[in-house]
DSSP file (Angstrom, degrees, kcal/mol; ACC not computed):
  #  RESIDUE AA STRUCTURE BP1 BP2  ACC     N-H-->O    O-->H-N    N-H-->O    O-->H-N    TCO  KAPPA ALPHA  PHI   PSI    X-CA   Y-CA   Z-CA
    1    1 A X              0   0    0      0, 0.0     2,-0.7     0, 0.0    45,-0.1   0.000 360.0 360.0 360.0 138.9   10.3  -10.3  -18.3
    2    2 A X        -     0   0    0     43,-0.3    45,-0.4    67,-0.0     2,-0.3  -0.917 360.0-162.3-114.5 118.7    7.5   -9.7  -15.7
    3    3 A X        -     0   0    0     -2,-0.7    67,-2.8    42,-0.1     2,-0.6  -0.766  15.5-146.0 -92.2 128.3    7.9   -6.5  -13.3
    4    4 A X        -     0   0    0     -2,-0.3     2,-0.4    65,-0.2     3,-0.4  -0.984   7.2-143.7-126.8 129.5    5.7   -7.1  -10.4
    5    5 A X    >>  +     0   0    0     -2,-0.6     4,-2.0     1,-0.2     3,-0.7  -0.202  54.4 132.1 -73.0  32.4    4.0   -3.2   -9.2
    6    6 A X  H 3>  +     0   0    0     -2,-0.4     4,-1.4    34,-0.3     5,-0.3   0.983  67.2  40.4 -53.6 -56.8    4.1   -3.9   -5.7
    7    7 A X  H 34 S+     0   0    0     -3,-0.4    -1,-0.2     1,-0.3    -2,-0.1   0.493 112.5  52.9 -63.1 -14.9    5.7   -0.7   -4.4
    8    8 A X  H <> S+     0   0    0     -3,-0.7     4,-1.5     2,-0.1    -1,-0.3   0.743 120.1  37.3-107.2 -35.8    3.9    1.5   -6.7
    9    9 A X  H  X S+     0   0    0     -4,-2.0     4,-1.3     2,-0.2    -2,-0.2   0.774 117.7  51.7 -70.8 -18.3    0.0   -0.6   -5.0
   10   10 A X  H  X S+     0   0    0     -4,-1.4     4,-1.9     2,-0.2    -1,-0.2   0.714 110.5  48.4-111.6 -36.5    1.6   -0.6   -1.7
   11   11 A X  H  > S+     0   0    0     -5,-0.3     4,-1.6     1,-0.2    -2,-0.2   0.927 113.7  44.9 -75.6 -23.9    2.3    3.4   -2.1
   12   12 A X  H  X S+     0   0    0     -4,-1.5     4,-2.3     2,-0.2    -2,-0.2   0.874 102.5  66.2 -80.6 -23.6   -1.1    4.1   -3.2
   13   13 A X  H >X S+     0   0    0     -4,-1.3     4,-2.9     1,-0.2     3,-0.6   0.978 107.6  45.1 -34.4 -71.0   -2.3    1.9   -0.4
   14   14 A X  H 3<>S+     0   0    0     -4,-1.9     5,-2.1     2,-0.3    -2,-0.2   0.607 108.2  50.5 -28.6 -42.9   -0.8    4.5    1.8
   15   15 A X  H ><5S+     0   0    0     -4,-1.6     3,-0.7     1,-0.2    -1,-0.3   0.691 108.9  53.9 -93.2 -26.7   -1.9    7.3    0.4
   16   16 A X  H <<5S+     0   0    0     -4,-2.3    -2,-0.3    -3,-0.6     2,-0.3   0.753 120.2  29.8 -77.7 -33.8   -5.3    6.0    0.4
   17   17 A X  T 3<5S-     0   0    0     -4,-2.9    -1,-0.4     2,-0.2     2,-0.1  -0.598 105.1-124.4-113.9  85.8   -5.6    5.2    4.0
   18   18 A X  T < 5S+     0   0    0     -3,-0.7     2,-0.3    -2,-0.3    -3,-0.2   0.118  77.7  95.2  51.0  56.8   -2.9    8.2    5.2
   19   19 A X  S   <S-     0   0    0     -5,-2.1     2,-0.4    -2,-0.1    -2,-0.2  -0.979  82.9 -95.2-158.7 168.9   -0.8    5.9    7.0
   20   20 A X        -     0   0    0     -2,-0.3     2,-0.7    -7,-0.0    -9,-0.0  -0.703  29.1-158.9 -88.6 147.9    2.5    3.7    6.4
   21   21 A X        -     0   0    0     -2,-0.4     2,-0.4   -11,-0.1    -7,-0.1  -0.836  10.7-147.4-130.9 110.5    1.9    0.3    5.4
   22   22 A X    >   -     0   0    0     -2,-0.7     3,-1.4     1,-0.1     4,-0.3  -0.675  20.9-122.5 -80.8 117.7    5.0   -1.8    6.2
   23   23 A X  T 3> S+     0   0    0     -2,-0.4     4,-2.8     1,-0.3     5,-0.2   0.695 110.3  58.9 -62.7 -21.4    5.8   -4.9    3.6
   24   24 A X  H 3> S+     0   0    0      2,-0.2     4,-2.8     3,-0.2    -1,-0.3   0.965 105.1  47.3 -66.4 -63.9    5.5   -7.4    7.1
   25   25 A X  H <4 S+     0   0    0     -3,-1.4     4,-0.4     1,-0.3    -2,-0.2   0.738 108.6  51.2 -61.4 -42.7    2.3   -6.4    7.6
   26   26 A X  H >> S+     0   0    0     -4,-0.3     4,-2.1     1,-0.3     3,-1.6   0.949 118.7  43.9 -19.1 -72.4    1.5   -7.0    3.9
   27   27 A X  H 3< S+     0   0    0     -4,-2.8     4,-0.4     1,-0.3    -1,-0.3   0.868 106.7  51.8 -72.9 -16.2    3.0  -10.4    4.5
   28   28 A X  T 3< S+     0   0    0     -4,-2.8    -1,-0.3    -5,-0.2    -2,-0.3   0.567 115.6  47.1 -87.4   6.6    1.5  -11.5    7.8
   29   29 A X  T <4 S+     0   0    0     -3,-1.6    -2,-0.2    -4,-0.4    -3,-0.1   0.541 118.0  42.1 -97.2 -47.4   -2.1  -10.6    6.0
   30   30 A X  S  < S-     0   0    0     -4,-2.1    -2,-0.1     2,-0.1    -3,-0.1   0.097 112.4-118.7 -78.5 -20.6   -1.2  -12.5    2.8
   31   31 A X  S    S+     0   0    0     -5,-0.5     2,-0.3    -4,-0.4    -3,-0.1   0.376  75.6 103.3 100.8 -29.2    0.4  -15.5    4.6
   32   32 A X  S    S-     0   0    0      1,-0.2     5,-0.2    -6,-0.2    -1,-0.2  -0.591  72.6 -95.5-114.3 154.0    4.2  -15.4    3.2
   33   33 A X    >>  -     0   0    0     -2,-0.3     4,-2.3     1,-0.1     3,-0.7  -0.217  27.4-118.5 -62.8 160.8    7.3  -14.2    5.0
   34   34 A X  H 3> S+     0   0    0      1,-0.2     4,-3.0     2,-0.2     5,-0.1   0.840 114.3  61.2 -64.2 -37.2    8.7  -10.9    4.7
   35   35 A X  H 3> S+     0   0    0      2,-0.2     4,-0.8     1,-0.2    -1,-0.2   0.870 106.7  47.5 -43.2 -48.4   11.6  -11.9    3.4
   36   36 A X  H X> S+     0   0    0     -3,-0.7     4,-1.6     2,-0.2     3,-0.6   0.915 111.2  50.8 -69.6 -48.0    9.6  -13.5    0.2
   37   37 A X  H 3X>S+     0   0    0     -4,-2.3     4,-3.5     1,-0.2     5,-0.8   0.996 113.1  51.3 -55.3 -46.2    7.3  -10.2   -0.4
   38   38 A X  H 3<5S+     0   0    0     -4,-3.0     4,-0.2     1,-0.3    -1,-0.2   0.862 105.9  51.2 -59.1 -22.1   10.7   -8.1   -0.4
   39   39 A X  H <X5S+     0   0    0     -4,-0.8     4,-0.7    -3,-0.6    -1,-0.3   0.854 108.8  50.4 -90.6 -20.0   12.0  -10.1   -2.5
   40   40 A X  H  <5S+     0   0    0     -4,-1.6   -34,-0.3    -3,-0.3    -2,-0.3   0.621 109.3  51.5 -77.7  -3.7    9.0   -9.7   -4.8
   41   41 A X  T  <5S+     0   0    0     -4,-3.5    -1,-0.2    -5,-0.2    -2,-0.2   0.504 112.2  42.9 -91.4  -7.2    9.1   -6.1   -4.7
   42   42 A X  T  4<S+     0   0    0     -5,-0.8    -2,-0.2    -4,-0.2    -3,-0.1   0.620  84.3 119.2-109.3  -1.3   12.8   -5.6   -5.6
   43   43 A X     <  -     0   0    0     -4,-0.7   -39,-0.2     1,-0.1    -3,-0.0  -0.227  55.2-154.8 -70.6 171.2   12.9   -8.1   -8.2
   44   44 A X        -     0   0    0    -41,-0.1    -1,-0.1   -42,-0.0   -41,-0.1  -0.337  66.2 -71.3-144.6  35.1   13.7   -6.7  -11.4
   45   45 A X  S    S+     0   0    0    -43,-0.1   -43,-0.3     2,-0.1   -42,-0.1   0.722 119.7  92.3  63.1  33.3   11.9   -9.7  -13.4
   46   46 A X        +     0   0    0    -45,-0.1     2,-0.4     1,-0.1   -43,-0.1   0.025  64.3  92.4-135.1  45.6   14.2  -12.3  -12.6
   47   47 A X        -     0   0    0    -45,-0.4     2,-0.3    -7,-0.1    -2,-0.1  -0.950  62.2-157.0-144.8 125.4   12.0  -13.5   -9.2
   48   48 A X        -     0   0    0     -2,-0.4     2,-0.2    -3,-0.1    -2,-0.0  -0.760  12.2-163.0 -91.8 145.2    9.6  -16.2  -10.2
   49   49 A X        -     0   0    0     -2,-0.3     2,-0.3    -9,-0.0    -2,-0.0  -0.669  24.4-104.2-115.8 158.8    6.6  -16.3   -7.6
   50   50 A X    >>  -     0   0    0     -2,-0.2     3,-1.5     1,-0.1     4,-1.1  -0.858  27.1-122.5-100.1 165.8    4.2  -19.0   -7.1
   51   51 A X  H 3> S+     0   0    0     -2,-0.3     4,-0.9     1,-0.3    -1,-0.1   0.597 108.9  74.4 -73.4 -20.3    0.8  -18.2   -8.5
   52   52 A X  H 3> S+     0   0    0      2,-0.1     4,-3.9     3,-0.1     5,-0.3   0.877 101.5  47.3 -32.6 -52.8   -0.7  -18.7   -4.6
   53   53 A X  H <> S+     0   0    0     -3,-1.5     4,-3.7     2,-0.2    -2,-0.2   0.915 107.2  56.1 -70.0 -41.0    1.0  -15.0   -3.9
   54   54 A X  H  < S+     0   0    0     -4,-1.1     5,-0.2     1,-0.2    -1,-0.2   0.856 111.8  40.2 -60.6 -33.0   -0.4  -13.4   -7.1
   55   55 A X  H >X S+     0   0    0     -4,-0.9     3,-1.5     3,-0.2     4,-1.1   0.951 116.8  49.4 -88.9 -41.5   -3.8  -14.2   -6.2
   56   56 A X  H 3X S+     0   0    0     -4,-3.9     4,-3.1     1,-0.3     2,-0.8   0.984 117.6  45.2 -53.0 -43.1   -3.2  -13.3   -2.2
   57   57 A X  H 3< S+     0   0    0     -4,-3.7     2,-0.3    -5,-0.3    -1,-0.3   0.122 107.9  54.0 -77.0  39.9   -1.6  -10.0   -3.5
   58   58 A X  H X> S+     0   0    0     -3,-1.5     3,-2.0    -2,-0.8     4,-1.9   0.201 113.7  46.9-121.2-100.2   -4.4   -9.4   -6.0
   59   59 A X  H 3< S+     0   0    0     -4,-1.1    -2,-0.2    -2,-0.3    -3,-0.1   0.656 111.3  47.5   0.5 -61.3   -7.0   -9.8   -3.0
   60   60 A X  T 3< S+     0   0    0     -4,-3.1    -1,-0.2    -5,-0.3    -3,-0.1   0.578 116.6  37.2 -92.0  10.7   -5.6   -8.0   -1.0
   61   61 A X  T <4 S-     0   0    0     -3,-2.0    -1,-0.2    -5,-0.2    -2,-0.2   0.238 102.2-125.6 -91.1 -40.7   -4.8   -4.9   -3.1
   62   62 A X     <  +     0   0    0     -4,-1.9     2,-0.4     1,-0.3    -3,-0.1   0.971  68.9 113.4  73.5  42.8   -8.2   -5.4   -4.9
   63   63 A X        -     0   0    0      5,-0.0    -1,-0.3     2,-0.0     2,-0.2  -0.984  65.9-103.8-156.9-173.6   -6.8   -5.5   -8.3
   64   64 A X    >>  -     0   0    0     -2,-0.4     3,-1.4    -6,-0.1     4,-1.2  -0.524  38.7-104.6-105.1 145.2   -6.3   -7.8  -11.3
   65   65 A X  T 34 S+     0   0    0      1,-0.3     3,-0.1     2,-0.3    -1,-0.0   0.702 120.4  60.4 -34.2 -48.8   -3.1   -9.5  -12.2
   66   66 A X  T >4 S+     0   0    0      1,-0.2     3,-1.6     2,-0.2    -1,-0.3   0.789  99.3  55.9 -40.9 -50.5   -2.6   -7.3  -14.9
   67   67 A X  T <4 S+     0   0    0     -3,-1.4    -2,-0.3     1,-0.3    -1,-0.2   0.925 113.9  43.7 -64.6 -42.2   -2.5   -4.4  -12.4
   68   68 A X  T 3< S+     0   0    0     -4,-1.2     2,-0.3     1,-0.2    -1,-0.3   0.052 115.7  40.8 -94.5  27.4    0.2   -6.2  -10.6
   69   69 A X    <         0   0    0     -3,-1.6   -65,-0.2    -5,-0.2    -1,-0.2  -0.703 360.0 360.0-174.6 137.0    2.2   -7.2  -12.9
   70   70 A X              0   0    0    -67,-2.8   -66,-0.1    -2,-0.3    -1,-0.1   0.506 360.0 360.0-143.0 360.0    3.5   -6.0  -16.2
């Protein structure tokens, strides 16, 4: 089962620039509707992604697959 850390990169995002960072902006940045990130951050390792998103969300997060996903 694959757990994808979004919420736990997306808080430290925050906390690192002292602001809210709202999961649209995440997706207009990244390319995919909001709808699709939410549903990768609430999965509970039954939402398969395509491997396009892993690598935008790697980018833009600045971390390695492994960091987003466990």
């Amino acid at each position: 089962m694959i757990k994808y850390n979004l919420k736990e990169l997306l808080s430290k995002k925050e906390f690192k620039e002292k602001r809210r960072v709202p999961l649209g902006e995440v997706a207009e940045a990244i390319g995919v509707s909001r709808n699709t990130l939410s549903k990768i951050a609430n999965s509970k390792g039954d939402y398969s992604t395509k491997t396009e998103y892993i690598e935008k969300l790697c980018k833009y997060f600045n971390v390695t697959p492994d960091e987003l996903m466990t």
